[in-house]
N, CA, C and O atoms as a GROMACS GRO file, in nm:
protein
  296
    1UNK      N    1   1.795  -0.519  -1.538
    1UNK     CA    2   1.859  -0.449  -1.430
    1UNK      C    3   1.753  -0.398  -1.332
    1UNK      O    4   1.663  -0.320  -1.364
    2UNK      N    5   1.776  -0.461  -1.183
    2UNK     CA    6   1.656  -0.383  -1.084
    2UNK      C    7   1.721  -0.213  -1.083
    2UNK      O    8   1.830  -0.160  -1.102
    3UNK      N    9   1.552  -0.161  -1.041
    3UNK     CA   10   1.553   0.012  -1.062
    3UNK      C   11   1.583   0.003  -0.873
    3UNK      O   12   1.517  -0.072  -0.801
    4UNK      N   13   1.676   0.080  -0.830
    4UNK     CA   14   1.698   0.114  -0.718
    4UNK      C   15   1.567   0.167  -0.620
    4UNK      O   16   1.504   0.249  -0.686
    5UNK      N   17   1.519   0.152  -0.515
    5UNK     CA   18   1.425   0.233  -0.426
    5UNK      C   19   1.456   0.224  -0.271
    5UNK      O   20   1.463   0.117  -0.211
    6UNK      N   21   1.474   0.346  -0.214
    6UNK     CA   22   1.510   0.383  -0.092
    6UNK      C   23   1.364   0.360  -0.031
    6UNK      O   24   1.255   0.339  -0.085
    7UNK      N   25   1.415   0.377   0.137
    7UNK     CA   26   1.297   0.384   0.239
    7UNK      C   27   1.228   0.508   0.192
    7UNK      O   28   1.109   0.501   0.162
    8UNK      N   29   1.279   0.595   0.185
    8UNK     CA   30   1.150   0.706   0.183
    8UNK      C   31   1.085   0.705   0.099
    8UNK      O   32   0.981   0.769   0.114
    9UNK      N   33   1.106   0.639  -0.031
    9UNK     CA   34   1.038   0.633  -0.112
    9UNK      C   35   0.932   0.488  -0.079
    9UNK      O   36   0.821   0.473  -0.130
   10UNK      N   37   0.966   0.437  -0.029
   10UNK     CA   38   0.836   0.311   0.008
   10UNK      C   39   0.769   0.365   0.135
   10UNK      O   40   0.653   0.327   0.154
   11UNK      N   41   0.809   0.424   0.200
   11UNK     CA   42   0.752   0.480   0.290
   11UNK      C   43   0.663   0.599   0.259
   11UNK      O   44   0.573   0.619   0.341
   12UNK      N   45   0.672   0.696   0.136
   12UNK     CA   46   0.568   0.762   0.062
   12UNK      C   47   0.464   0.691   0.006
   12UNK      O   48   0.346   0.727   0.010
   13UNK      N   49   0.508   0.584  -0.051
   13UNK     CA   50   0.374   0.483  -0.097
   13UNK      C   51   0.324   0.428   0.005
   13UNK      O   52   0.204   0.457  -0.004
   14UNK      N   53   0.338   0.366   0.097
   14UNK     CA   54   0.273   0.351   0.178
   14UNK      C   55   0.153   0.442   0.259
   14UNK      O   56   0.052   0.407   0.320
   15UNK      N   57   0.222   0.596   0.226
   15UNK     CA   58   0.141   0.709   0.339
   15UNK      C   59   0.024   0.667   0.202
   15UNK      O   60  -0.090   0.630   0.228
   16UNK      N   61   0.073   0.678   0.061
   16UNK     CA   62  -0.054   0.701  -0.092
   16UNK      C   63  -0.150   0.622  -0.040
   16UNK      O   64  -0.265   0.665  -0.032
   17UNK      N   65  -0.117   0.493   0.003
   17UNK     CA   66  -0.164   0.376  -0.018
   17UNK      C   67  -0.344   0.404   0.126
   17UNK      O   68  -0.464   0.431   0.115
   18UNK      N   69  -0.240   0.372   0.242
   18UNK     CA   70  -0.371   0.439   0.349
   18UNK      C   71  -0.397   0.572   0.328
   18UNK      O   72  -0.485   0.616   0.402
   19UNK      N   73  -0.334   0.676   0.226
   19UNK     CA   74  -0.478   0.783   0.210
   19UNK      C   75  -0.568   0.732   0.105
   19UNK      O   76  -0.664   0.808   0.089
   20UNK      N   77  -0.570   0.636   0.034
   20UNK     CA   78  -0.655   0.599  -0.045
   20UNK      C   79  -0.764   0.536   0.021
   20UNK      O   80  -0.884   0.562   0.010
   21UNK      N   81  -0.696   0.432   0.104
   21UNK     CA   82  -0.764   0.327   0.173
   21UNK      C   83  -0.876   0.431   0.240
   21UNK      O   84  -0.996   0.407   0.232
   22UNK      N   85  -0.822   0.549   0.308
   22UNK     CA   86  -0.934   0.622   0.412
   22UNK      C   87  -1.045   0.708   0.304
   22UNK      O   88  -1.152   0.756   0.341
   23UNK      N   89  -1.001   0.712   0.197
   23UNK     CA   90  -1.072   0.788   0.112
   23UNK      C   91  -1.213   0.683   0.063
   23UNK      O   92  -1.331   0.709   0.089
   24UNK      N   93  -1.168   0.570  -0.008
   24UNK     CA   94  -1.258   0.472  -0.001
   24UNK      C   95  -1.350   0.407   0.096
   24UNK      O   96  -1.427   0.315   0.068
   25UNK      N   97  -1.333   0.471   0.231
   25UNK     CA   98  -1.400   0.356   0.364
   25UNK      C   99  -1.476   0.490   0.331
   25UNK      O  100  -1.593   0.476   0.297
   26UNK      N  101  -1.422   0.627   0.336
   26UNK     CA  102  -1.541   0.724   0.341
   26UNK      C  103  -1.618   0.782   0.224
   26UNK      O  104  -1.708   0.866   0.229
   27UNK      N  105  -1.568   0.721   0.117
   27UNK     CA  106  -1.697   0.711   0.012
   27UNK      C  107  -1.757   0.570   0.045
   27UNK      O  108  -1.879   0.573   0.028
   28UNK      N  109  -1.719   0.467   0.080
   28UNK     CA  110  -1.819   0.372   0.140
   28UNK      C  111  -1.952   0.419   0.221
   28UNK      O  112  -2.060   0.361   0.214
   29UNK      N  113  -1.920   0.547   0.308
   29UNK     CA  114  -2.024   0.554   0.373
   29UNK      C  115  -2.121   0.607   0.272
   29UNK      O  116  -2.226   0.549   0.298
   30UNK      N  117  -2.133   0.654   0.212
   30UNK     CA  118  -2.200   0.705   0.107
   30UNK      C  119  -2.276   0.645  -0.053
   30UNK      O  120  -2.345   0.695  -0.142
   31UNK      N  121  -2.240   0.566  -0.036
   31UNK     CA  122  -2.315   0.495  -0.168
   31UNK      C  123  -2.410   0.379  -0.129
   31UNK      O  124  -2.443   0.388  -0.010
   32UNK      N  125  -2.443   0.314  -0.169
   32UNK     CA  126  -2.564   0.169  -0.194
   32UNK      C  127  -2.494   0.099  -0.154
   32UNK      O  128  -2.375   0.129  -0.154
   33UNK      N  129  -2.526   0.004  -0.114
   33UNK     CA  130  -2.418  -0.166  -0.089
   33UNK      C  131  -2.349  -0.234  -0.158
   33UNK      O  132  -2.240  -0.285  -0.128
   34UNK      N  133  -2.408  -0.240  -0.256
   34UNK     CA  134  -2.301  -0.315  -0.365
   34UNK      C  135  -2.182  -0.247  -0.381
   34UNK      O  136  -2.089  -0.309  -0.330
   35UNK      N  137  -2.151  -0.139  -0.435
   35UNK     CA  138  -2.050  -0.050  -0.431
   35UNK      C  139  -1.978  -0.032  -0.275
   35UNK      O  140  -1.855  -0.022  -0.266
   36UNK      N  141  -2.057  -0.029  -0.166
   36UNK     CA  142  -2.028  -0.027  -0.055
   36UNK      C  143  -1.938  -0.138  -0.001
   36UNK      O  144  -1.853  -0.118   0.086
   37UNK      N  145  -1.963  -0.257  -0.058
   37UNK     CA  146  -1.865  -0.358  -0.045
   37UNK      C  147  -1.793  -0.396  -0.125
   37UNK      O  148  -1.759  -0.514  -0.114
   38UNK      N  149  -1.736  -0.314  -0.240
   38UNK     CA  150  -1.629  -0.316  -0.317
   38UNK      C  151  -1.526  -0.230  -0.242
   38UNK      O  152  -1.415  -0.263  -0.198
   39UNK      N  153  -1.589  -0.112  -0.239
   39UNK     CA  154  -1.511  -0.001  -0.186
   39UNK      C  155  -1.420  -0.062  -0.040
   39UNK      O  156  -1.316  -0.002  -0.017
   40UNK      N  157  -1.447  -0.143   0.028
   40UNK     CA  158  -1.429  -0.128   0.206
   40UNK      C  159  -1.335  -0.223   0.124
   40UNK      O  160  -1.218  -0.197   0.153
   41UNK      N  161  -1.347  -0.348   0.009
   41UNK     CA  162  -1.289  -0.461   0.011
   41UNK      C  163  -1.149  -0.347  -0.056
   41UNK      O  164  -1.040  -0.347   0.001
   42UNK      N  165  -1.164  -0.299  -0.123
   42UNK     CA  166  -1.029  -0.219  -0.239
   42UNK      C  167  -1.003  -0.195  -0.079
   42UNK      O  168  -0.931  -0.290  -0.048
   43UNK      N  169  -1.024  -0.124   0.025
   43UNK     CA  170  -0.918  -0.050   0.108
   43UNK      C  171  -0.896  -0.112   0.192
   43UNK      O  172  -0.816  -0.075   0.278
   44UNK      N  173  -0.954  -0.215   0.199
   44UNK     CA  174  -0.871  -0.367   0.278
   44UNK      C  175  -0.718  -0.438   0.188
   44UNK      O  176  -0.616  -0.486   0.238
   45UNK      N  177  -0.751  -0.420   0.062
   45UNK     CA  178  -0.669  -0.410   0.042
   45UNK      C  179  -0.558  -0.337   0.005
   45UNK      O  180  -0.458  -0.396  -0.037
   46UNK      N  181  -0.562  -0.203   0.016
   46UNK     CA  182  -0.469  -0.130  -0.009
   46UNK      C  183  -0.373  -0.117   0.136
   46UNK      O  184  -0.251  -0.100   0.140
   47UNK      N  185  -0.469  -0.132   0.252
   47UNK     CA  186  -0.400  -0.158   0.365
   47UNK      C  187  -0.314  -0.249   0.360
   47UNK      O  188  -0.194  -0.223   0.372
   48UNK      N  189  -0.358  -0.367   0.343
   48UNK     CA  190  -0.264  -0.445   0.352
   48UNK      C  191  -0.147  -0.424   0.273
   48UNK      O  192  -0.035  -0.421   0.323
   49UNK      N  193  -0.170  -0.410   0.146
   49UNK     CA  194  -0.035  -0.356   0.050
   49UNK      C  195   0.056  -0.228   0.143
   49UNK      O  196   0.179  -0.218   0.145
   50UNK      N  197  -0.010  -0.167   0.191
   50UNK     CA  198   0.034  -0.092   0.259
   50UNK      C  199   0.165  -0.115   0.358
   50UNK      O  200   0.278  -0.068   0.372
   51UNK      N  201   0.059  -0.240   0.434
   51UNK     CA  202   0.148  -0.324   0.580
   51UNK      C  203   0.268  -0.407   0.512
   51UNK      O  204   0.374  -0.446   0.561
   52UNK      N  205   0.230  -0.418   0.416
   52UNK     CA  206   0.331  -0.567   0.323
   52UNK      C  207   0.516  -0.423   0.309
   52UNK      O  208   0.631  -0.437   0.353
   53UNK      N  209   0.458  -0.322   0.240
   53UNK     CA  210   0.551  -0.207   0.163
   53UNK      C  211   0.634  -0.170   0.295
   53UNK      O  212   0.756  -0.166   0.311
   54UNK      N  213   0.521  -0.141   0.392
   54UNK     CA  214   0.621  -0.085   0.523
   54UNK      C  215   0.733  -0.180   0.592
   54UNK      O  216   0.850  -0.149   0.616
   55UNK      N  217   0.663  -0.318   0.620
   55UNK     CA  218   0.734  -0.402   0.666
   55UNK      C  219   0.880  -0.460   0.556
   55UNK      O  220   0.973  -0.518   0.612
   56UNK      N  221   0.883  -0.446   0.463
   56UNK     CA  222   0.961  -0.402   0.302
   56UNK      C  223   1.081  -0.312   0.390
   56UNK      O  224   1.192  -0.344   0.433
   57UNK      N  225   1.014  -0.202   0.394
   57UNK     CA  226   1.079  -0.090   0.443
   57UNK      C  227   1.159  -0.098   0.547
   57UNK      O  228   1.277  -0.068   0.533
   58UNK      N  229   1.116  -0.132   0.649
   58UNK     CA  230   1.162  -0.148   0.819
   58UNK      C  231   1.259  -0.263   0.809
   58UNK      O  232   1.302  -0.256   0.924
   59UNK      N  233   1.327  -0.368   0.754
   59UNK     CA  234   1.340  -0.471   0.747
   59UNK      C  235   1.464  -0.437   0.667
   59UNK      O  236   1.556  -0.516   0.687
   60UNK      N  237   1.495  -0.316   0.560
   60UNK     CA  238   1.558  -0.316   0.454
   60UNK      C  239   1.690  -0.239   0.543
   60UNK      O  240   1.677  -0.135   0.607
   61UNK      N  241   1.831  -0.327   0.528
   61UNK     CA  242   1.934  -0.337   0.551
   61UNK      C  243   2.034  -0.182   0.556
   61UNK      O  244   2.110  -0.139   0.644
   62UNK      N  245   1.988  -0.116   0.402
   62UNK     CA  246   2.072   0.016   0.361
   62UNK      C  247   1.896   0.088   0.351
   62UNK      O  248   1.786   0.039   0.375
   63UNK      N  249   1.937   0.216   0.306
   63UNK     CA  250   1.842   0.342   0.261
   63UNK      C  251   1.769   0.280   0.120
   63UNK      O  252   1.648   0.288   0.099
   64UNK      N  253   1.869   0.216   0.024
   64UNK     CA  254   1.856   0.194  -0.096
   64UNK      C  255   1.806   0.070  -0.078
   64UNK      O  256   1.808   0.024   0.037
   65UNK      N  257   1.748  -0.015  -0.197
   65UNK     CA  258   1.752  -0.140  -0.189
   65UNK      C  259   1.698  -0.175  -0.342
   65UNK      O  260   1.619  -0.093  -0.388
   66UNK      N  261   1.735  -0.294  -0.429
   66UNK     CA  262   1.661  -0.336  -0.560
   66UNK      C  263   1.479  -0.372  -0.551
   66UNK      O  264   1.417  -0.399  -0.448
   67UNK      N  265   1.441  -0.364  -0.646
   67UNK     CA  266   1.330  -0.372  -0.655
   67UNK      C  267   1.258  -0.515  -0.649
   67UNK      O  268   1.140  -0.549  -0.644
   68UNK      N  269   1.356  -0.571  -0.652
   68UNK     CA  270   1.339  -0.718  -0.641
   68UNK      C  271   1.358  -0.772  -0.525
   68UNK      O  272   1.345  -0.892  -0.499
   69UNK      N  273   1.393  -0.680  -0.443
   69UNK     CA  274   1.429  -0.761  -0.328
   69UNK      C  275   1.281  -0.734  -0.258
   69UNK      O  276   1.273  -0.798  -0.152
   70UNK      N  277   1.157  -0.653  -0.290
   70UNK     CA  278   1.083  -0.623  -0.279
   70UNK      C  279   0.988  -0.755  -0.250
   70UNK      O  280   1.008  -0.856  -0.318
   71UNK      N  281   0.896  -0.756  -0.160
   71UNK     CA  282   0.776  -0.914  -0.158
   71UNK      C  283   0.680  -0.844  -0.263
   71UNK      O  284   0.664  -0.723  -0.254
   72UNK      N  285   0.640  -0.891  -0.326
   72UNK     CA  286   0.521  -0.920  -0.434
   72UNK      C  287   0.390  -1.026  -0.409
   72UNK      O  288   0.407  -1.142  -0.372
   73UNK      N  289   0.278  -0.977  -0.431
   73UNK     CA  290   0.154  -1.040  -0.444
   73UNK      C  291   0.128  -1.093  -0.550
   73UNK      O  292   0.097  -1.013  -0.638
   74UNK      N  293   0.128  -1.209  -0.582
   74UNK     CA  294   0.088  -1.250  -0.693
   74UNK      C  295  -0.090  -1.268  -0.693
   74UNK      O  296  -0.148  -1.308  -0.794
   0.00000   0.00000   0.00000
């Protein structure tokens, strides 16, 4: 059985998602390189997960919607 999730609730993960992302670019500034280019790459991608959840969101018909109707990254 899909678990129900409304806009505001993907729209809260999304805000999680780019405060993470900004948290990581600005411990990027701060460490060595190697780590420095893990970090920028994780909040490249959390952005994008981000852009993927919102556009999820904006797109979704009712308030509610299944979890499956959700796009996934494999």
């Amino acid at each position: 059985m899909d678990k129900l999730v409304s806009k505001e609730t993907l729209l809260r993960q999304v805000d999680g998602l780019r405060d993470i992302a900004r948290r990581a670019r600005r411990l990027a500034e701060i460490v060595d390189e190697p780590e420095q280019t893990r970090l920028i790459q994780c909040a490249d991608d959390f952005e994008e997960s981000a852009k993927r959840i919102e556009g999820d969101a904006a797109s979704a018909k009712t308030s509610v919607m299944p979890t499956s109707a959700l796009g996934s990254k494999s």
